[in-house]
C-alpha positions as CSV (number, residue, x, y, z in Angstrom):
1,X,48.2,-3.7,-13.5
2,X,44.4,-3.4,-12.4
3,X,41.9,-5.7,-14.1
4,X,39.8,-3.7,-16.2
5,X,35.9,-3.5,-15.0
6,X,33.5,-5.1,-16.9
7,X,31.0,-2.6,-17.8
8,X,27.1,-3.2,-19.1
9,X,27.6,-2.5,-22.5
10,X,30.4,-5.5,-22.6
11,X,27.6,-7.5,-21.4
12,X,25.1,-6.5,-23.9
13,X,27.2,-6.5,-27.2
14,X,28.7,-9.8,-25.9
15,X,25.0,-11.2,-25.0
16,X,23.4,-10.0,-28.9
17,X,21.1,-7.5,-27.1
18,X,21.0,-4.4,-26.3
19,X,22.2,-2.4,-23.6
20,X,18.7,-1.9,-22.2
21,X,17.4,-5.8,-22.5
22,X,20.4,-6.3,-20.4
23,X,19.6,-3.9,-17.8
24,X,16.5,-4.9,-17.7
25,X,17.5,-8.9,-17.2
26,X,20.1,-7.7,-14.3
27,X,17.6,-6.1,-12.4
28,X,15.0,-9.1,-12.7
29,X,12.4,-7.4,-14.7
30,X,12.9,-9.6,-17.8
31,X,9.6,-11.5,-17.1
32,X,7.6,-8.3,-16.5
33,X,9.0,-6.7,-19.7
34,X,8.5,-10.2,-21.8
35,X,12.3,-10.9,-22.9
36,X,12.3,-14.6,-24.0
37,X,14.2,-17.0,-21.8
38,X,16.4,-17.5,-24.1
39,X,18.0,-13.9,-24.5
40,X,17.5,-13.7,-20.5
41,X,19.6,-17.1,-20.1
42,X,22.0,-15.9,-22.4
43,X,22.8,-12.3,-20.4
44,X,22.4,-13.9,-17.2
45,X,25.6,-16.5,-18.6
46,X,27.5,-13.7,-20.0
47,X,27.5,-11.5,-17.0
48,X,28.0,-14.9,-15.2
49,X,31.2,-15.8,-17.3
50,X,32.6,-11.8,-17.7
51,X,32.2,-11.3,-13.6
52,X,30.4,-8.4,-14.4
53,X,28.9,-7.0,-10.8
54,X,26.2,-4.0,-10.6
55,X,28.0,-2.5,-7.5
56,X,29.9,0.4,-9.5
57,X,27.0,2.2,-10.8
58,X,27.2,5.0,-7.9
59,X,30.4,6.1,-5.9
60,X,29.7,7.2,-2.8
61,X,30.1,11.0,-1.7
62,X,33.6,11.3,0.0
63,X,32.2,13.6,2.4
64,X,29.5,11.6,3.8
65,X,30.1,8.0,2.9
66,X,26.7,7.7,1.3
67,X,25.6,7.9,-2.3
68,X,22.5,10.2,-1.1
69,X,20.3,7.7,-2.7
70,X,17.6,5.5,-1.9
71,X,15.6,2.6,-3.2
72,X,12.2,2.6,-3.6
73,X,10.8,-1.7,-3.9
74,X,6.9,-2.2,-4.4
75,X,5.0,-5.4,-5.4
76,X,2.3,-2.8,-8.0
77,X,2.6,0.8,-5.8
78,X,4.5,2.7,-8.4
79,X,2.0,1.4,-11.5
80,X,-0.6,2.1,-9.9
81,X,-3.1,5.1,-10.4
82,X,-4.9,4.7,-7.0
83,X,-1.4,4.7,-5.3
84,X,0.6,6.9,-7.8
85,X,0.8,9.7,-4.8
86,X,2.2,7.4,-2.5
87,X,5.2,7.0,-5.2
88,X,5.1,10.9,-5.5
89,X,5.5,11.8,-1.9
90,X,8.5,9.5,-1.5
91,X,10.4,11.3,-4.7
92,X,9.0,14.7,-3.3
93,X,10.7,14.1,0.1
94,X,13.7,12.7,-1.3
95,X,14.8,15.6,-3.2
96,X,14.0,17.8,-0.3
97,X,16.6,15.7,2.2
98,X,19.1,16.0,-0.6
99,X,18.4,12.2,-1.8
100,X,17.9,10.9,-5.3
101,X,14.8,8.0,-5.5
102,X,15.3,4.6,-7.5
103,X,12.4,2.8,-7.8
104,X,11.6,-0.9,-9.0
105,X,8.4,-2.8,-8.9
106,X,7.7,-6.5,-8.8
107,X,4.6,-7.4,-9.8
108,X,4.4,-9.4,-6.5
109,X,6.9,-11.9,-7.9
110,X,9.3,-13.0,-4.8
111,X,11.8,-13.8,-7.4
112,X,11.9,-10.4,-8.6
113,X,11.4,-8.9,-5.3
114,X,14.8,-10.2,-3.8
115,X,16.4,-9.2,-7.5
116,X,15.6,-5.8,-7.1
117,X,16.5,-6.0,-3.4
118,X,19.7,-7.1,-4.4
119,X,20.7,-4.3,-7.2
120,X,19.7,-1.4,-4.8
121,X,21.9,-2.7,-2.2
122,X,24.9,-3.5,-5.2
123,X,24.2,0.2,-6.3
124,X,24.9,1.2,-2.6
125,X,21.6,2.8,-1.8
126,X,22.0,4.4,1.4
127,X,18.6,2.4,2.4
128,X,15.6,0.8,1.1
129,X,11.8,1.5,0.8
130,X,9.5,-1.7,0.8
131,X,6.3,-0.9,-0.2
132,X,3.0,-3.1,-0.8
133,X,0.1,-1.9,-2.7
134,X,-2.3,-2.7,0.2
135,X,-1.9,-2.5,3.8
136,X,-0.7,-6.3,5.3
137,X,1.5,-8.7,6.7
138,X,4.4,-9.4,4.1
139,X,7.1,-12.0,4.2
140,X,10.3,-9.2,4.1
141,X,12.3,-10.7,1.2
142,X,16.3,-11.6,2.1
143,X,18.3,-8.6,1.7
144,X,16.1,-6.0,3.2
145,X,17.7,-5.9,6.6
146,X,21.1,-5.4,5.6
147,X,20.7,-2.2,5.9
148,X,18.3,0.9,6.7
149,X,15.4,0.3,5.5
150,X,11.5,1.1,6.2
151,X,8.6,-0.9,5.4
152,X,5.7,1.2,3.5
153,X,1.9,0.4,3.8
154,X,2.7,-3.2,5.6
155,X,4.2,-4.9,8.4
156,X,6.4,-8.0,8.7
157,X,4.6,-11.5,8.8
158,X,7.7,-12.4,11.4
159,X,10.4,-10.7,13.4
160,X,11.9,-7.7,11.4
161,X,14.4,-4.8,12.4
162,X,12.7,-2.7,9.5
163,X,10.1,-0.1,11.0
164,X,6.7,0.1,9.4
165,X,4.6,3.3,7.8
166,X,1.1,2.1,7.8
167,X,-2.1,4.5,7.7
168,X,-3.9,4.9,11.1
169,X,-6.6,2.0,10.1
170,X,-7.8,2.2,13.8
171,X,-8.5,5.8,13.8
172,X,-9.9,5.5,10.6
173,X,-12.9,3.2,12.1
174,X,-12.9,5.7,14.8
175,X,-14.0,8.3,12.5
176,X,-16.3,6.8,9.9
177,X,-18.7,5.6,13.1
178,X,-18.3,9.1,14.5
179,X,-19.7,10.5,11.4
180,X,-22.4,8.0,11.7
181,X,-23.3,8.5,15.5
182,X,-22.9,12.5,15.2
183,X,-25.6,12.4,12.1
184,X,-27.9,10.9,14.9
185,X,-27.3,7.0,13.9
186,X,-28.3,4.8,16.7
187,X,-30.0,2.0,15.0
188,X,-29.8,-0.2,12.0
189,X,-26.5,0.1,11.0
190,X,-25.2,-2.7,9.2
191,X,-21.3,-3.6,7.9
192,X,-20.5,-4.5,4.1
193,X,-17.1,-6.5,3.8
194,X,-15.7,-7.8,7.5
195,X,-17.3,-8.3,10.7
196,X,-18.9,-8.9,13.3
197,X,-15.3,-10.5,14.7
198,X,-12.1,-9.3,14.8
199,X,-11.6,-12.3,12.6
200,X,-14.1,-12.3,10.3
201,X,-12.3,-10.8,7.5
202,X,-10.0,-11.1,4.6
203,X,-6.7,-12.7,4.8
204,X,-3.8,-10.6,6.2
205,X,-5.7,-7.8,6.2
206,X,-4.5,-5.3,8.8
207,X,-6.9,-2.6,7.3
208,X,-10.1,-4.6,8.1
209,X,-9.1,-5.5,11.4
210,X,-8.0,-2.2,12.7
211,X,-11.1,-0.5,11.0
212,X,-13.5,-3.2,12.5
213,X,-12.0,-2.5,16.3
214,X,-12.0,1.5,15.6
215,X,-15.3,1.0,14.6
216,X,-16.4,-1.2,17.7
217,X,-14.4,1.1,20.1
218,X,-17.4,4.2,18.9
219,X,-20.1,2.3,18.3
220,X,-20.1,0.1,21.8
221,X,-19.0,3.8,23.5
222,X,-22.4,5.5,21.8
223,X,-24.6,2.5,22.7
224,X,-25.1,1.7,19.1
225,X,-25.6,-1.9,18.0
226,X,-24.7,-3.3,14.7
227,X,-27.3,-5.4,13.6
228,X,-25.6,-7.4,11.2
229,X,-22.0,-8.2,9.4
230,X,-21.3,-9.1,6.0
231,X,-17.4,-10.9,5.4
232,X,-16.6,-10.5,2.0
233,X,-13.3,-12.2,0.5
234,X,-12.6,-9.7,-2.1
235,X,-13.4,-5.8,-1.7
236,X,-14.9,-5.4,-5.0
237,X,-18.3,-3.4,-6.7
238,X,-19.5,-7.8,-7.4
239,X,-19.0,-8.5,-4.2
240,X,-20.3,-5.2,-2.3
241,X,-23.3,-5.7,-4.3
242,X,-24.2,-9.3,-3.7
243,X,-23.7,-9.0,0.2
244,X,-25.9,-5.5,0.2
245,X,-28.5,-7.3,-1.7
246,X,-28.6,-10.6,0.6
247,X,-29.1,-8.0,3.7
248,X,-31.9,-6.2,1.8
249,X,-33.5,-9.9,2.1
250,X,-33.9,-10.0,5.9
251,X,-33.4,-6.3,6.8
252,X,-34.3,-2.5,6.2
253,X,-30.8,-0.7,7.0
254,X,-30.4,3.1,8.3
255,X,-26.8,2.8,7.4
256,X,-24.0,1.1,5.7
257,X,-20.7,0.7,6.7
258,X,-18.8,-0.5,3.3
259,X,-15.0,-1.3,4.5
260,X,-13.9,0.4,0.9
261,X,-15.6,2.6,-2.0
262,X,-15.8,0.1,-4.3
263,X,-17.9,-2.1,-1.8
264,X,-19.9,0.9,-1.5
265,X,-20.2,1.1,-5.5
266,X,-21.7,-2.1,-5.4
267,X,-24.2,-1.4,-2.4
268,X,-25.2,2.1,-3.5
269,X,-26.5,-0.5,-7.1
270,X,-28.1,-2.9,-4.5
271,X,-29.7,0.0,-2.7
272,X,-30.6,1.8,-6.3
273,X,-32.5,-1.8,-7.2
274,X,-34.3,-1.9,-4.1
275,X,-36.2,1.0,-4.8
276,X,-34.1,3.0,-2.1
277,X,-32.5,6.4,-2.0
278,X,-28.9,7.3,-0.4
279,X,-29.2,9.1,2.2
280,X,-32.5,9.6,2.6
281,X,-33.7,6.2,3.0
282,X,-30.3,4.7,4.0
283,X,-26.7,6.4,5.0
284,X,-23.6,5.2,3.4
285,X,-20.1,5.7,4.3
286,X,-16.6,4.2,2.8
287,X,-12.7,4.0,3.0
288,X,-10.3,4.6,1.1
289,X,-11.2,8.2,-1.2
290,X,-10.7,6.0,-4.5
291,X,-11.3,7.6,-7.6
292,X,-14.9,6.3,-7.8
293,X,-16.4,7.8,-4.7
294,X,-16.0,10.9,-6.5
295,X,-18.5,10.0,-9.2
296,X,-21.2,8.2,-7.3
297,X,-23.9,10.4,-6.8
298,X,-24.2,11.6,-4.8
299,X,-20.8,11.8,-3.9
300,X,-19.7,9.2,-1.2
301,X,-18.1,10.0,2.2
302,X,-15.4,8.2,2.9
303,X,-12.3,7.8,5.0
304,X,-9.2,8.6,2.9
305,X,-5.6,6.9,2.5
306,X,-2.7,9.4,2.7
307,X,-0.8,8.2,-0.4
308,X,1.7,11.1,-0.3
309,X,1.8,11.4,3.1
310,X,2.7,7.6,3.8
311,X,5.2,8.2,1.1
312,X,6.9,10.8,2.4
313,X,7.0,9.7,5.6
314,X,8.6,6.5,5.0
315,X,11.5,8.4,3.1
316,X,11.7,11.0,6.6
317,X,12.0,7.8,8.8
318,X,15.0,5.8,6.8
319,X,16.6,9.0,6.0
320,X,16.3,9.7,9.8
321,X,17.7,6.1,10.0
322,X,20.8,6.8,7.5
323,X,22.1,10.1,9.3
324,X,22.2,8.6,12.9
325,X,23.3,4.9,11.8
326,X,25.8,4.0,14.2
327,X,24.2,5.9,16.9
328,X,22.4,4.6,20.1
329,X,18.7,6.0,19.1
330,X,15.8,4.0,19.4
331,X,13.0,5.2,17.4
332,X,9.0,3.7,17.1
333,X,8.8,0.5,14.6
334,X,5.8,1.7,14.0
335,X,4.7,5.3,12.0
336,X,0.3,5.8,11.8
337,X,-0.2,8.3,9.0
338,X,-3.5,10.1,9.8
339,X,-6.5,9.1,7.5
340,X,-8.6,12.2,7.1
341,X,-12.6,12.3,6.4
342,X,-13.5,13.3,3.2
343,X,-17.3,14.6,3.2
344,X,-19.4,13.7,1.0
345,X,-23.4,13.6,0.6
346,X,-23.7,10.4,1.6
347,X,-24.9,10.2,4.9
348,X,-27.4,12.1,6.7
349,X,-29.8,12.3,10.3
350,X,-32.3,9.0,10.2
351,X,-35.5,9.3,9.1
352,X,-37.9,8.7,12.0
């Protein structure tokens, strides 16, 4: 006679909590969801001692082999309001291959990460999703690549057999200069948050690098020189402000280059202070489209991330992954999402 299975509920009523504190604990969100250690300790035991295992939860289709499901891991993606889209188009082009979207976030925790790893893979998921909130390097957390998955909005700090979903960063640069140069920009343009090297900007950043070289690529084409370059280690309104403010000290700018809106935020205050008007004493452009660049006045222009887009492309690649596993396909490791200008009324021809 079979042994019986051990189901959640025996661990929960065995444990003293409920069936939802359990679930919780057994997918590693305890700490996120502030169950005491003691109660996590406890379930974490139980399950231990009852050999309960989280592999049961979907069967897979006896037709296909696959439980048409797919897991969806983020460090603060699916919390997030600047970033809910991207969570949106991955559950939009789920359903419409037929799949079913699980999603888990970490808070950046590794811990947690490789927990939640672990239960999509125990629940069968036909593949995984790893997604970080901004575009970087990551460390890909043990258990991703044992099995399809696709790496969302980063790349892999070291070798990796997961292919990456990033946002065309270098076209990006490409088009915020060409918006400058076409409005008749050929002199004092100055850059708010990374520059003037390739290395002159935050850590891991993959967005400031590939915007700085798309930028460089127009500029140097158009014969336009940047006269100066501002490296700031956080992308905030503080810090936007402060580094728009030192330049005012030394230099009257035709244009800005803010490497996000809410370094733009800040200069557009700095700019406001000094007495001078955007555009018509100075041009401003940003990345990003973040909520704020639609209530700065006037409105910013900026180069926007394709939330949904990079969301529903990643889901297209690992489900291309799933159906020809097994086959001899090669496919690019690399997937640029195009990053589309959004106009605004911040920038306009030089005066003079």
């Amino acid at each position: 006679m079979g042994r019986t299975r051990v189901t959640l509920a025996d661990v929960a009523a065995a444990s003293g909590v409920s069936v939802t504190t359990a679930s919780l604990v057994l997918t590693g969100r305890a700490r996120e969801l502030r169950i005491s250690e003691a109660a996590e300790r406890r379930v974490r035991s139980t399950a231990q001692e009852l050999g309960y295992r989280r592999n049961s939860a979907l069967a897979a289709s006896p037709r296909t082999g696959r439980s048409q499901t797919i897991g969806f891991v983020s460090d603060t993606v699916a919390s997030s309001g600047l970033a809910g889209d991207m969570v949106r188009g991955a559950v939009d082009a789920a359903y419409q291959h037929g799949f079913m979207l699980f999603v888990g976030e970490s808070g950046g925790d590794q811990v947690i990460e490789r927990a939640l790893v672990e239960s999509m893979r125990d629940r069968r998921a036909d593949g995984i999703i790893f997604a970080a909130m901004h575009t970087r390097a990551i460390v890909v957390p043990e258990g991703v690549n044992d099995g399809p998955a696709v790496l969302l909005n980063a790349t892999a700090w070291t070798r990796s057999g997961a292919p990456s979903v990033v946002p065309d960063e270098l076209q990006a640069g490409r088009s915020a200069a060409l918006v400058l140069v076409e409005a008749g920009h050929e002199h004092g343009v100055h850059l708010i948050g990374a520059g003037p090297g390739a290395y002159d900007v935050p850590p891991n950043s993959i967005a400031a690098v590939e915007r700085l070289l798309g930028l460089r690529d127009v500029f140097t084409a158009a014969g336009v020189e940047v006269v100066s370059a501002h490296r700031c280690p956080k992308w905030t309104p503080e810090h936007g402000y402060d580094a728009t403010r030192d330049l005012l000290r030394h230099h009257l700018p035709k244009a800005l280059v803010c490497f996000n809106d809410r370094l733009a935020f800040g200069a557009y205050q700095a700019l406001a202070e000094a007495g001078l008007s955007v555009p018509d004493d100075v041009s401003v452009i940003g990345f990003d489209d973040h909520p704020v660049a639609s209530w700065m006045r006037p409105r910013l222009t900026t180069i926007a991330l394709p939330h949904h887009e990079l969301g529903a492309q990643a889901v297209k690649v690992l489900v291309d992954m799933v159906e020809r596993r097994g086959r001899d396909a090669r496919a690019p490791m690399v997937h640029r999402v195009p990053m589309p200008v959004r106009e605004g009324g911040s920038v306009a021809p030089p005066r003079g």
